[in-house]
N, C-alpha and C positions, 0 to 999 in steps of 0.2 A: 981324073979321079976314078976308083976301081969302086963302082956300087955292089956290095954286097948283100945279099940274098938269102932268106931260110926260107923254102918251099916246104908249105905244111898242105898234107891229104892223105886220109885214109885211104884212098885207092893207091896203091902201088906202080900202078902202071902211068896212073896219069902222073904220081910225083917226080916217077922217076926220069918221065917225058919230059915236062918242068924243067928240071932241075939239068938233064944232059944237054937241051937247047940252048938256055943259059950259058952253060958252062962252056959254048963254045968261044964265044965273044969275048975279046981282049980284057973291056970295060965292063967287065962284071964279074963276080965271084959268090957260087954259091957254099956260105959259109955252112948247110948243113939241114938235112933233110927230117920233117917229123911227120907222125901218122895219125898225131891227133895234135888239139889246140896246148895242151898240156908240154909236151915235148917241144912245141914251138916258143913257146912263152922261156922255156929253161933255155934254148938255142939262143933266144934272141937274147935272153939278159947276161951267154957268156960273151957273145958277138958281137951283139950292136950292129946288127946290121941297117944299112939303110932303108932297105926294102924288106918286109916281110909279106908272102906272098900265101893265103890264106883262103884254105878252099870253108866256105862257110856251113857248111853241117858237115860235123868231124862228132868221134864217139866222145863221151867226156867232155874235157872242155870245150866247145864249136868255137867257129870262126871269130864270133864276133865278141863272143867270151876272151878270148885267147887276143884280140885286134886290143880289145879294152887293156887288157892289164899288158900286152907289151907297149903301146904307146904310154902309157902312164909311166910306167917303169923306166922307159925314156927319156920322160920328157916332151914327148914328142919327136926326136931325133929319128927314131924307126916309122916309116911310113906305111901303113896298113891297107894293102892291096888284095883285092876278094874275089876268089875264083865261085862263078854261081852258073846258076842255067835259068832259061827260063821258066823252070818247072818251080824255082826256088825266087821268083822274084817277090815275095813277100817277106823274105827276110831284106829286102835292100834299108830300106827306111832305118830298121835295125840297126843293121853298119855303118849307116850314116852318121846316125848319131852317136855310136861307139866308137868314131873320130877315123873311120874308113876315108881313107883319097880316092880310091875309084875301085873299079868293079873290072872283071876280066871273065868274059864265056872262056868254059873250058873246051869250044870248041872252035880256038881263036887259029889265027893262022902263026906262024911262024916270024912276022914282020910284027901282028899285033902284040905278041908278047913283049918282045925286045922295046916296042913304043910302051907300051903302059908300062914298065919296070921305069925306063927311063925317066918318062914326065911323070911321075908319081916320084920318082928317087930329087929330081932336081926340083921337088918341092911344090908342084903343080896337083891339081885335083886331074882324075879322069874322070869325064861325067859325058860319055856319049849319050845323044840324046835315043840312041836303043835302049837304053837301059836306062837310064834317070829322069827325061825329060817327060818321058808316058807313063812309066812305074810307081817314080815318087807321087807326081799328079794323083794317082787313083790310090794309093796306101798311105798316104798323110793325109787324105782326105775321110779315111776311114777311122785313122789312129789320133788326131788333133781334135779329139773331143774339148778339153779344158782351154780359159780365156789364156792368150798366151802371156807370158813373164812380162816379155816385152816389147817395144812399140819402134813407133818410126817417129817419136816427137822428136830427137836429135838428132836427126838428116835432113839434109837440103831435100827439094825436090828431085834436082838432079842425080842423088847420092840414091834415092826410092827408085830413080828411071833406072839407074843403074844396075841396081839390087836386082828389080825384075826382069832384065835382060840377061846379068846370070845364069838366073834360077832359071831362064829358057834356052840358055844351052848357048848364048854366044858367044866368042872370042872377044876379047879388049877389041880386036880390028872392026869386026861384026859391027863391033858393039859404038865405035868410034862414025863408022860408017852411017849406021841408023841416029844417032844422036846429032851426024854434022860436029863434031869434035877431032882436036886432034890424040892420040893415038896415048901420048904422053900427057892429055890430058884426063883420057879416062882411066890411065893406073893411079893418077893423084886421087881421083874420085873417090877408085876401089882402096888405095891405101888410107883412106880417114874414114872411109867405110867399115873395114874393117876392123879400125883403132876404136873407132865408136862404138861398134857391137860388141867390142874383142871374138873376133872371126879370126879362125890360123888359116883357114882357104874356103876355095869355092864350092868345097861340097857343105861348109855349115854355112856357106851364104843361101845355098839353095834350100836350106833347110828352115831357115830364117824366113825366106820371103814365103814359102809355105803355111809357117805355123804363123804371119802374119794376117795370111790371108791375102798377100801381094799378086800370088799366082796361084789359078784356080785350073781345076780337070775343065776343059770346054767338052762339049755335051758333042758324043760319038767321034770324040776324034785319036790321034795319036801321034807318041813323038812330040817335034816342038810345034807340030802346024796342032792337036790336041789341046796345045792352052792356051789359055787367055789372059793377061795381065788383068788385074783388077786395078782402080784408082786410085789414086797417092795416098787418101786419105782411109783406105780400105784396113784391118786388124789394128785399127787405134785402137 
């Protein structure tokens, strides 16, 4: 399958950096380049691209402006990929829950792009924990003022271990590994997990066990060794 591609950034240089790297690779196509979230949003509803790849402060419409109404416009089908720095890690939360899959410094390397276009296109969240496991921790702690919608009364125990092993950055393997499970039986977990909360991936799971209260910022740390699971019965 040929994943196609609309690379949006006001900077010139960086889009057009983007966009030529891309374009080298067999299995990928970039259907088309914008300068703000405005021109992205019109690329992607002629394209349908799989990947829309979205630097998140853009003039006019920004990133996550522009993430919101092409995934809608979608369906879903376009997958919302965020070029940020760390001077901008206050807009992540943002993204998140404007239905972003993962995040990309725009000062990645050459192998890291090709990886996040990829497992973002084949339907995966990217949620390194540089950038989501220490970030989200301390700006959804600032922004989840309100009791949340909702709870964890329809999960097993096991389905709450799981959730907060997500939200801390592990892989199914990780994750199988720490629980003593096998491998295929903690996607069964994650998939009634998800059917339960109606979750589309692992960045609105982590976003879930947050505004739970499942996982909390631990006090001076960072990354995934910075949090702390709280107890099953925690954001009832």
């Amino acid at each position: 399958m040929v994943i196609r591609v609309v690379v949006a950034d006001d900077q010139a240089v960086v889009r057009t950096a983007f966009a030529g790297l891309l374009g080298t690779q067999p299995d990928i196509e970039v259907v088309g380049e914008a300068e703000d979230g405005a021109a992205a949003v019109r690329i992607a509803a002629e394209h349908r691209p799989e990947v829309a790849l979205l630097d998140i402060r853009m003039p006019g419409l920004n990133g996550i402006e522009a993430a919101r109404e092409i995934i809608a416009a979608s369906g879903g089908a376009t997958r919302a990929l965020m070029l940020t720095t760390f001077g901008l890690d206050e807009y992540v939360y943002d993204a998140l829950t404007a239905g972003a899959s993962g995040f990309l410094l725009k000062d990645a390397t050459f192998p890291e792009l090709l990886h996040a276009v990829r497992v973002v296109a084949d339907g995966r969240a990217l949620l390194s924990p540089d950038i989501t496991g220490r970030l989200i921790a301390e700006f959804t702690r600032q922004r989840i003022a309100a009791p949340p919608a909702r709870s964890v009364e329809g999960l097993t125990t096991r389905e709450v271990e799981v959730l907060v092993l997500i939200a801390r950055g592990l892989s199914n393997g990780d994750i199988a590994d720490r629980l003593t499970i096998t491998a295929h039986t903690v996607k069964t977990h994650i998939n009634r997990l998800f059917a339960k909360m109606e979750l589309r991936d692992r960045a609105q799971a982590v976003i879930l066990a947050y505004e739970l209260g499942l996982v909390v910022a631990g006090a001076g740390g960072s990354g995934a060794d910075g949090i702390r699971a709280a107890g099953p019965d925690a954001g009832r």
